[in-house]
N, C-alpha and C positions, 0 to 999 in steps of 0.2 A: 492676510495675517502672515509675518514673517517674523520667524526666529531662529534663535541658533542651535544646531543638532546637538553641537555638545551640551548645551545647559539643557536640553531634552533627555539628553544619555544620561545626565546628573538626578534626571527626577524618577525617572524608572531605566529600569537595566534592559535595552536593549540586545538579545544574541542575533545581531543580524545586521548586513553592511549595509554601508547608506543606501543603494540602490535596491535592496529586499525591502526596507525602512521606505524609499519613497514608491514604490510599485503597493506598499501594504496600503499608505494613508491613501491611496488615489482608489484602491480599489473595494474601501471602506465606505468612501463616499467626502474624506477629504483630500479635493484633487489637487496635488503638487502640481503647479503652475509654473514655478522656475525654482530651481535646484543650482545657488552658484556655488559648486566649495573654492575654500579662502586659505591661501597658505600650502596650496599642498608641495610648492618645489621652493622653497626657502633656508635650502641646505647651503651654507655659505656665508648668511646674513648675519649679522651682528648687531648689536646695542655699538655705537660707537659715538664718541664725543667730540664736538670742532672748536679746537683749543686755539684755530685761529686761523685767520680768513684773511686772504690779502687780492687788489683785483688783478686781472689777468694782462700780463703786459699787452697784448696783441689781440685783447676782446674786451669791450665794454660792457658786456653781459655775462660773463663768466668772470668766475671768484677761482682762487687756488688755495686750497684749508688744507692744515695740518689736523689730522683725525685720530684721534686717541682711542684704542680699540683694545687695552689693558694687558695689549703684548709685545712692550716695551717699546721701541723706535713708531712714532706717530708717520701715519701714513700720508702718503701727498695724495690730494682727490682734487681734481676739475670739475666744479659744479655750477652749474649756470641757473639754479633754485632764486627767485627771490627772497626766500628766508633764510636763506644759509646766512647763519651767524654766529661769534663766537660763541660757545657757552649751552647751546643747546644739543639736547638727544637727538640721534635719528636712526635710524637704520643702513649699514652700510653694507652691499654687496661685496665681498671680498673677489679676488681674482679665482678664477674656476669655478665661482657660483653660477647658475642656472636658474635666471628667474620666470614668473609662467610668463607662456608666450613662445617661449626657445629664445629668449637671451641671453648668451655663453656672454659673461664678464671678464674683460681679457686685460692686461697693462696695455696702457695707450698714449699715446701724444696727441693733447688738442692745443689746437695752435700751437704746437713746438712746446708744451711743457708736461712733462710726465704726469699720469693719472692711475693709481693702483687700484681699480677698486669704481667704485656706484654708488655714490649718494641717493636711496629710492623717494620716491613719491608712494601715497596709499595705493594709486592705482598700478603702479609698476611693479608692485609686489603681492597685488592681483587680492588687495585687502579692504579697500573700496573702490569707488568710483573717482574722490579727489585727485585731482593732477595739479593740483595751484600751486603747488609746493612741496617741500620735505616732509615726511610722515613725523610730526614733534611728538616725542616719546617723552613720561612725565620725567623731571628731573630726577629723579631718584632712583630712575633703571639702572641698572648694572652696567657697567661699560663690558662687553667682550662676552655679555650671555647671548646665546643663540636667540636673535629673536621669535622664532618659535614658540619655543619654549618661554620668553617673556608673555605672549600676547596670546598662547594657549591656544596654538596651529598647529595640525591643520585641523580646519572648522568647517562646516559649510550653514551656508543662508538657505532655507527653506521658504519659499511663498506658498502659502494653500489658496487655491479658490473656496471657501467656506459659502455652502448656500445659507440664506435665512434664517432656516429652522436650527440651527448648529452654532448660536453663538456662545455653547461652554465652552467651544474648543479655541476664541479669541484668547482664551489664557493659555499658560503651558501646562498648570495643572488640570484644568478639564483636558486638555490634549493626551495628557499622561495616561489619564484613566482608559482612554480608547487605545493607547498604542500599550498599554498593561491588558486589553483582552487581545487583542488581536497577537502579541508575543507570548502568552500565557505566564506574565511576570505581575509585579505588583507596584504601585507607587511608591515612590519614597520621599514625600512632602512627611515631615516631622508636623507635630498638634501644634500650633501657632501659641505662645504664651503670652501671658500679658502681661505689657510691662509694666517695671516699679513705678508707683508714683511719685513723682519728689515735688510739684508742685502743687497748691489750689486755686490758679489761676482758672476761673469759669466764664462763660458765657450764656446768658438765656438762648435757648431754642425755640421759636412757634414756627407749628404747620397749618398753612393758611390756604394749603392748595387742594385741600380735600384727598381723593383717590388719588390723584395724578404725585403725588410727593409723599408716598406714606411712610417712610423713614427718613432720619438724618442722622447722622451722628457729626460729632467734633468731637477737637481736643487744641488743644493751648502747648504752644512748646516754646520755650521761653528760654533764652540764652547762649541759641547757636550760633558757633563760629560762622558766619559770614561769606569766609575768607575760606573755608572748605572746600575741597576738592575731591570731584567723584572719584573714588577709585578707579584702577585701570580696569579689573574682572567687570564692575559694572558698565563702566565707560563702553569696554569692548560686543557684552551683549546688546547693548540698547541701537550701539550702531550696526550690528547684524541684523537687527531686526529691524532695520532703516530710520529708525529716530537718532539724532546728532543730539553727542550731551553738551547740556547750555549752564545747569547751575548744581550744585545738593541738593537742595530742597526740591529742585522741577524732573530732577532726573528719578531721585526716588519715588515720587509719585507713579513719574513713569513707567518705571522697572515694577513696583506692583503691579500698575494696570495689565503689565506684559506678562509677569509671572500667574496674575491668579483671574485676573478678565476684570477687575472691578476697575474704574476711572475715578481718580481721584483730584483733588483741586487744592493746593494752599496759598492761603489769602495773607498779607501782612496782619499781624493782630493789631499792631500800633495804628492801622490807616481805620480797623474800625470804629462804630457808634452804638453803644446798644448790644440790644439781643440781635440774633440773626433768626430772621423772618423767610420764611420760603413762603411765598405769595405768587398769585398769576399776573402777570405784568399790566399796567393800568394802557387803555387806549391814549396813543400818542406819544408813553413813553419810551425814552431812548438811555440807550446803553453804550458808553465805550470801548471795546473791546480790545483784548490784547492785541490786536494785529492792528491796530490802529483806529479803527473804522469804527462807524456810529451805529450802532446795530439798533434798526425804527424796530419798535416790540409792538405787540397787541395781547388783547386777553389769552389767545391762544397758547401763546408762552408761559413755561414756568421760571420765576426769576426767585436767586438766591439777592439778598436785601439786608441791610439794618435796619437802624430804626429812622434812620436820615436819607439814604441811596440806597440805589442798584448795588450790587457787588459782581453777579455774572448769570449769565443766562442759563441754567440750569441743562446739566446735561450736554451741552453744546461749548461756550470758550468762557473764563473768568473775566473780567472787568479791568482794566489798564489801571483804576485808580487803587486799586486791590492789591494789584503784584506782589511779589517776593522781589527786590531788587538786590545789588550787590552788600546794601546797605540792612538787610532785614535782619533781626535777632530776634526774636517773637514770633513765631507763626501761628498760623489757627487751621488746622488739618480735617479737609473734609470728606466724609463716605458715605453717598446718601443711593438710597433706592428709587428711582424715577420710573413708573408707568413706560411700556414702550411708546405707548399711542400719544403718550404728552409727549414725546420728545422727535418723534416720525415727522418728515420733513422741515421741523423747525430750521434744522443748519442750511439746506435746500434756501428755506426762502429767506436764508439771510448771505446767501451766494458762499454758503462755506460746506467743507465736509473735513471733521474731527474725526478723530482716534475715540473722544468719549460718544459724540453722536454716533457713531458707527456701531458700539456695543450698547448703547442705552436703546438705540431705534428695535434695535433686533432682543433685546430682554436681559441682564445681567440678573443674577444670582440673589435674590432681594436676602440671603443669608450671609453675602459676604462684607459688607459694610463694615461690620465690626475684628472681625480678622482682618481686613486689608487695613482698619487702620492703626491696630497695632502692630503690623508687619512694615509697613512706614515709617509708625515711630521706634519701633527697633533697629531699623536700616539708617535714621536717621543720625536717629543719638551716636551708633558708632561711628558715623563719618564724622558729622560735626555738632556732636554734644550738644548739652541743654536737657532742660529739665522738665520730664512731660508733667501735663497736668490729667487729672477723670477724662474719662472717655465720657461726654456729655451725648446722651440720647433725647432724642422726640421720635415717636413713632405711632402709626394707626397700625392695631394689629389687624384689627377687621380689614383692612383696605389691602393686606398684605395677599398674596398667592399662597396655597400651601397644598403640597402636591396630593394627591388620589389616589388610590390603590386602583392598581388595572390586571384583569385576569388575562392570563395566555390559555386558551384551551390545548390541550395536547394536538389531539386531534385537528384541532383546523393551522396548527405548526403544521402539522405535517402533511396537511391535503394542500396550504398555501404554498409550501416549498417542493411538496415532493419528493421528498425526501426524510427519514427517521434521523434526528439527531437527538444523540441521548440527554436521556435527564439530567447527567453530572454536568455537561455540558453548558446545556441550557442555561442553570443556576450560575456555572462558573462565570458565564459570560455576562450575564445582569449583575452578577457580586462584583467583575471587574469593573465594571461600568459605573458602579458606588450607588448598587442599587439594593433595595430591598425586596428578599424574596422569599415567600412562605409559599414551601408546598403545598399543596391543595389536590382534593379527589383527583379533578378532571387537569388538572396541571399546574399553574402556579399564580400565585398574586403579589404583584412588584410592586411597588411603588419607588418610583423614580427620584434621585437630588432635587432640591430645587434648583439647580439650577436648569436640569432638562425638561423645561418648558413646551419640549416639541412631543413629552407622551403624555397621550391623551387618551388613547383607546387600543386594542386591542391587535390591531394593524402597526399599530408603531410601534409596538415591542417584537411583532414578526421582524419587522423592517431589522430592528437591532439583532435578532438573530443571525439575519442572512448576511448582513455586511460583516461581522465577526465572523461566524463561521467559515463564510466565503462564498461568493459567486461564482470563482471558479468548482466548489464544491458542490453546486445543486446540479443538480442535470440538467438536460437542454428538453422539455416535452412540447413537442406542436401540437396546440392546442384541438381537439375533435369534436366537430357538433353538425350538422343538418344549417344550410345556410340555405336563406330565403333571400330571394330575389325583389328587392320593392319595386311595386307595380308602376310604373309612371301614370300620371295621371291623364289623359290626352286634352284635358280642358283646361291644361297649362303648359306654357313653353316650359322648355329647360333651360336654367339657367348657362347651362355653356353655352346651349346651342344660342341664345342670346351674345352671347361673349362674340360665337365662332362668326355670327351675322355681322357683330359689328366690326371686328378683323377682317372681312368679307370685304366690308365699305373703306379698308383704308385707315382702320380707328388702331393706335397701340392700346394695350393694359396697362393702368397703373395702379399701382399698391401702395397705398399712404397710408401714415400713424391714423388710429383714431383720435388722435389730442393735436390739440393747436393751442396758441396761443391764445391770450384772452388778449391782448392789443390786436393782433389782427383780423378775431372776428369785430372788433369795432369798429376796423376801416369800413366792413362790409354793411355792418348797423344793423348785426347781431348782437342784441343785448338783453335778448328776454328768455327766457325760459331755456338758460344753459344747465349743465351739469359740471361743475365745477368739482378738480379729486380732492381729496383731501390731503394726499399725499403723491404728489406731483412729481416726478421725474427730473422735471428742471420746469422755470417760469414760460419756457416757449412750449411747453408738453401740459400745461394747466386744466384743459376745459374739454372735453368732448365735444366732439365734432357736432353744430347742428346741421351742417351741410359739407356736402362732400366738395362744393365749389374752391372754400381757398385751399386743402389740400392741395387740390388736381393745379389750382391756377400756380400754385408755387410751383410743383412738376412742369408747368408750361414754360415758365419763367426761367428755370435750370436749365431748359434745351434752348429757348433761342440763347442766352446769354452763353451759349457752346455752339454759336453758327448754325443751330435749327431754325430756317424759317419757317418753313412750313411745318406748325405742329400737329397734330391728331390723336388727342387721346381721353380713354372715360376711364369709368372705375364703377363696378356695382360693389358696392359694401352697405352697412347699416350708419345713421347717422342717429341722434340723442336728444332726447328734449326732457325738462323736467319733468319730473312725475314723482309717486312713491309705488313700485319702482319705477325709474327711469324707463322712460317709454323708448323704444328703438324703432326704429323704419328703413326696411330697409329700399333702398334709394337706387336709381341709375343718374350716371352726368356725364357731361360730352362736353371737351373744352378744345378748339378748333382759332387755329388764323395762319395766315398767309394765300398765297394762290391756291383757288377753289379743286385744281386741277396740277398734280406734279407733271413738273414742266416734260414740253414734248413738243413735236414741231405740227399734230393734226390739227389745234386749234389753239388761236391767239390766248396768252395765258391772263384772269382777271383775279380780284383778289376776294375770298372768300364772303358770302354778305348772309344775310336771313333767311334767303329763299335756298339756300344751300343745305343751311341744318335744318329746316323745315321739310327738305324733302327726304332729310336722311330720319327725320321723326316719322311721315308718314310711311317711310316703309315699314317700320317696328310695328304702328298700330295696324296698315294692310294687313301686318303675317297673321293678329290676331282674329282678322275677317269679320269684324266689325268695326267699319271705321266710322261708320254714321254716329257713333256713340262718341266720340273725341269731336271736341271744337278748341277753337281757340282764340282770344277775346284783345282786348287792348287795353282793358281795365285794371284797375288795382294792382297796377307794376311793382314787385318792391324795389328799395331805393337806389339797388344795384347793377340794376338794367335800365338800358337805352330807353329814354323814355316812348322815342319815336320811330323805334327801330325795333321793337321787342312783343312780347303776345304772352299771356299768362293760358295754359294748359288744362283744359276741363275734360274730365269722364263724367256721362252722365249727368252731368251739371256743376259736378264738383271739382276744385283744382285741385291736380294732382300736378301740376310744378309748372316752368315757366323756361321761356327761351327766347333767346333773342342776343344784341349785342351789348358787350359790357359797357356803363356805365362813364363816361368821358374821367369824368374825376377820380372814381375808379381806379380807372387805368392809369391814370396821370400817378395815383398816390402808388400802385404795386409795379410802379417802373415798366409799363407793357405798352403796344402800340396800339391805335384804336381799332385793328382790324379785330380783335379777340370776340368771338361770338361761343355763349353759353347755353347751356340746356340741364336742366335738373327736374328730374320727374319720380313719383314715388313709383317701386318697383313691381309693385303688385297689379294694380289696370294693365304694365305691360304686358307681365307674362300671363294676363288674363286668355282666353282660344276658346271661338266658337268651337263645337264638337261639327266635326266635317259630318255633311250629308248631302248624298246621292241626289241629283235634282235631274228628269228627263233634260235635254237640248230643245229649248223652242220650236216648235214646228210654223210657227207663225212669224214673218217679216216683222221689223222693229220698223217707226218712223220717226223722223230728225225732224225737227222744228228748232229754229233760231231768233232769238228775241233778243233786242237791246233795251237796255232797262237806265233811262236817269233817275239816277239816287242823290241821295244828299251825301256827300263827301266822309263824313264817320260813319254811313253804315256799314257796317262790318258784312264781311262776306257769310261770314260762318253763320249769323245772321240771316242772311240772306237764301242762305242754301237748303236751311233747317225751315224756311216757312215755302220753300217751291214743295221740296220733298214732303213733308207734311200734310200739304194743300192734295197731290196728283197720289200720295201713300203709292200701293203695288204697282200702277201702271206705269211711273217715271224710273226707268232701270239703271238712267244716269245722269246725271247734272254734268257738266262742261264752261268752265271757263276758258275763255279763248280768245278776249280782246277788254283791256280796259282803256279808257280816251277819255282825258280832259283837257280842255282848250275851245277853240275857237268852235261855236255852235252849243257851247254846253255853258251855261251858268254857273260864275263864280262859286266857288262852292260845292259844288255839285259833278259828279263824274258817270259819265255809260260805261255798264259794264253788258260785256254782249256776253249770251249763254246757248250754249244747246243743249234742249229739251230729248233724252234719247227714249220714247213710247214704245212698248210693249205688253200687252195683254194674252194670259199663256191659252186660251179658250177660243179666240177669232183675230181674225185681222180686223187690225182699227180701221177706220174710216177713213177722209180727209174731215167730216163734221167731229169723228172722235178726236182727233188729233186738235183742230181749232178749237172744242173745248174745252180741252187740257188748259192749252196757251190762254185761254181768256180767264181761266179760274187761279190761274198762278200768277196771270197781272192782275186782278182783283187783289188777291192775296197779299202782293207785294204793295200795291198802293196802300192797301189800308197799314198794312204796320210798318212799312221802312219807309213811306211818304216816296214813293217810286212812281214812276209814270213812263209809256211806252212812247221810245224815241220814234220819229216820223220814217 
């Protein structure tokens, strides 16, 4: 929100200089962002006129103009402006002027011909930002007034940060009201009147969009000059407040939106059909819009309509075929009330952000409608005349807001702040704020304008005390209580201490949005059970995460595309799935490629593959000391892992996520190279921990036994390991892979895999008959269900 201090100072009396004036609104809760003043060293400058222009002997881009400045003998000026031309205004730095910056204006010779003087540009006079040219003052300025004193210098530009909840103060008049408590002064907005009518020029009104559009108004203005020009006062605040004036009719629109917070729209009356229709836009259709572009609508939109077309997307931009153009005499002036929630992300997903969508998303005034549009047609008629017609209403009163009485307790004012501020006070400061307020036993009962949306209860009218009275004025109390220390639980890791294991292994953190894209979970063939926002941040921030993978893989993608090869990095967060509510989980993932090993001269370097994050998974389950409970399978891969390179992740029987290498195609579509190997597991089985218990040291010798076993080629190991362990339960204290061969001696198909049998019984020492019958009951075991047979 940016406007001009002086039209600020015009609406309430300020006793305090711009720098008390911007430390007040920052420390109120609206924070001045950038503060530029305008004009403050333009002692010197002048209105002057160039009565004639001729080119420079010795430059082809410089001009030499005779400069009429209304004190007598025309001045010689060297201007090298592409507009410099006879006939028009500009401002001219006279010699010994000072303009901002520290430029002393001196007599000079360019190219060998005398020059008195500074033809400025907007920017050179530290007025805007334009440099394209001479500042074109309207024809009818004064030649030899101080421009100053023309353009109503010096000024400054104010930007506020405005949060959410604070859109009264997008006008100047809600603004007023808060810098009238905080100065202890009062507004000085006059009762808006209404103007005469001279026409019965109507049009029908329906509301067709239910809640979402429960007021409208128009009005018909029929006969204006065309050919009108904004004034200079208005001209000059609309561009302080960074809008450039383009027409009469589009500026005064705008000048109310800026004075009082309402958005308003005029449509040419000659281009309509019909009554005007506010309806929800039909699936599939489209809208022209002022910027050019074809705006595709859905039901989600509210569209302003005749009886034949579109006219403009409600809330957001008007229609091209609609305009006001050079040629308009007729207009049809509109000020309707829109739902915030109809209007919230509409400009978003039509790649735009408005002046009106900016205050309709966040809540406008549903009372101001009708003052702003007779402050329109007031501002109008004096610029360029015409003759208004009835203010034409359609409205749902039921569908309307209409404010609440909320009590402040005395007492909890003063136990929340800490501090006694008196009653005068209180009241003064809810009255300046254009509140209503009835004393009462235990303290008072307010009810708030409509337009401040943001009170609701009992808390937000503390809030308005504090920020008026002052922050610097409560004291500072550290808070005192008896603090309890939460017990960790020992049958669960901690979550850092997770973090610190895998920084341990070489792994970085990363912190990714929960939203992504909705095109790029489809590369991955995520498409079911999303959580889609409603009001979306941009189109690449759409959908909550169901997986933490294309986050992290795009973080992967950012480092090598900056000379990382070798990358290493997870992320434990929560990821989303639908639900009522949205169900969360939270999740660990681990996204890894390049050489297994940062380079070093002890051993030849290779480049990372399955067996690598396999073993950096089974340290996570070891920590938890039961790892017989984790397997992991080759089945039901989804579609984004290696088929033949990859293992889906069972606790217990159940998957709890999947690892292995990304996907060829994959990789191909997210620009990566095939080394990238993945891992994503729900976080909970990990930070699962046996509870440690004291076990005596065997006092009894262990015995090794080694078997080779021909399998059939898919038997899985995990399989495998789960029917020895099974078969031998307490006596087998370790299973051992230690050779797998297929080739020459073994059938097609088919692979040995050799194991050691490690035997222990905590009561006696085995046998050599206890030990052979281990080994005989665990190749039984293995024949009957993995189709195994003991190699010779």
């Amino acid at each position: 929100m940016k406007f001009s201090e002086n039209w600020l100072r015009e609406l309430v009396e300020i006793q305090a200089d711009r720098s008390t004036l911007s430390h007040a609104l920052t420390m109120a809760g609206l924070e001045v962002e950038e503060l530029t003043p305008l004009g403050d060293d333009l002692a010197g400058v002048v209105v002057a006129e160039i009565i004639a222009a001729e080119k420079h002997p010795e430059a082809d881009r410089l001009q030499v103009c005779k400069v009429d400045t209304g004190q007598g003998e025309p001045l010689q000026i060297v201007c090298g402006a592409p507009n410099a031309r006879v006939g028009i205004k500009v401002p001219l730095a006279t010699v010994g002027a000072k303009l901002p910056g520290g430029i002393a204006i001196k007599a000079a010779k360019l190219r060998g011909v005398e020059s008195a003087g500074m033809l400025c540009s907007a920017k050179e006079l530290g007025v805007d930002a334009d440099a394209s040219g001479l500042l074109e003052l309207p024809l009818d300025a004064p030649i030899g007034q101080s421009l100053a004193d023309y353009l109503g210098l010096p000024d400054a530009s104010f930007e506020l940060k405005l949060t959410p909840n604070r859109p009264d103060c997008l006008g100047l008049v809600g603004l007023a009201h808060d810098v009238a408590a905080l100065f202890g002064s009062s507004v000085k907005v006059p009762v808006q009147a209404a103007v005469v009518v001279t026409s019965e020029a109507r049009r029908g009104i329906r509301l067709e969009a239910g809640k979402d559009a429960p007021r409208y108004l128009g009005r018909i203005v029929e006969g204006i000059d065309p050919a009108a020009r904004t004034p200079l006062w208005m001209a000059e605040r609309l561009r302080r407040a960074g809008l450039r004036p383009i027409s009469a009719v589009v500026d005064v629109t705008n000048y109310v939106m800026l004075e009082l917070g309402q958005p308003m729209h005029a449509f040419d009356n000659d281009a309509l059909e019909g009554d005007i229709v506010v309806r929800h836009a039909r699936a599939g259709e489209t809208l022209k819009i002022l910027d050019g572009s074809e705006a595709q609508l859905d039901p989600g939109f509210v569209l302003i309509a005749d009886e034949k077309k579109g006219l403009a997307v409600a809330g957001v931009m008007g229609g091209h075929a609609s305009r006001v153009t050079d040629a308009t005499q007729n207009i049809f002036l509109e000020s309707a009330h829109f739902a915030p929630a109809a209007i919230m992300g509409r400009a978003r997903k039509l790649g735009l952000h408005t002046d009106a969508s900016h205050r309709f998303e966040r809540g406008v005034d549903p009372e101001l409608p009708r003052r702003a549009l007779e402050r329109a047609t007031e501002l109008l008629q004096a610029i360029a005349g015409g003759n208004a017609g009835p203010v034409l209403v359609a409205e749902n009163l039921a569908d309307l807001p209409s404010p609440m009485p909320v009590t402040l307790r005395r007492t909890r004012l003063q136990r929340v702040l800490g501090v006694v501020v008196a009653d005068a006070e209180v009241a003064r400061i809810f009255t300046a704020l254009g509140m209503q307020v009835v004393v009462v036993a235990e303290g008072w009962q307010v009810t708030a304008p409509s337009s401040r949306f943001d009170i609701e209860r009992e808390e937000d009218l503390i809030e308005e005390v504090a920020r008026i009275f002052g922050y610097d004025n409560i004291p500072t109390a550290t808070p005192a209580g008896a603090l309890t220390l939460a017990v960790e639980p020992e049958a669960r890791i901690n979550e850092l201490a997770l973090r610190e294991q895998l920084a341990a292994r070489g792994y970085f953190e990363a912190v990714n949005l929960s939203f992504v894209a909705a095109d790029l979970l489809a590369s991955w063939g995520f498409g079911k059970n999303l959580v889609p926002l409603a009001n979306p941040l941009s189109a690449d921030l759409a959908v909550m995460r169901p997986s933490l993978l294309p986050g992290l893989m795009d973080a992967l993608r950012h480092n090598r595309a900056r000379q990382q090869e070798r990358v290493r990095l997870f992320e434990v967060a929560r990821v989303f799935a639908a639900g009522n509510p949205p169900v969360e989980t939270p999740s660990l993932a681990i996204v890894a490629c390049g050489n297994a090993r940062a380079e070093q001269w002890g051993e030849p370097s290779r480049t990372l593959d399955f067996h690598d994050l396999k073993g950096d998974l089974d340290a996570l389950i070891a920590w938890g000391g039961e790892p017989q409970r984790w397997s992991v399978h080759a089945d039901d891969l989804p579609g984004w892992l290696h088929p033949g390179r990859s293992a889906r992740v069972a606790c217990d029987g159940d998957t709890v996520g999947y690892l292995g290498a990304l996907h060829p195609q994959l990789a191909k579509a997210l620009d990566l190279g095939a080394d990238v190997h993945v891992l994503e597991l729900a976080l909970e089985p990990v930070l699962r921990r046996r509870l440690p218990q004291a076990k005596a040291v065997a006092r009894f010798p262990a015995v090794r036994r080694d078997i080779a076993m021909d399998v059939p080629e898919a038997a899985a190991w995990s399989q495998i390991e789960q029917t020895v362990r099974s078969t031998l339960g307490e006596r087998l204290q370790e299973l051992r892979l230690f050779d797998r061969y297929s080739g020459k001696g073994v059938e097609a198909g088919r692979k040995s895999l050799a194991m050691g049998l490690i035997l222990q019984d905590a009561s006696r020492t085995l046998t050599d008959d206890d030990a052979d019958r281990c080994v005989r009951e665990a190749i039984a075991a293995l024949e009957q269900t993995c189709k195994a047979k003991l190699r010779g």
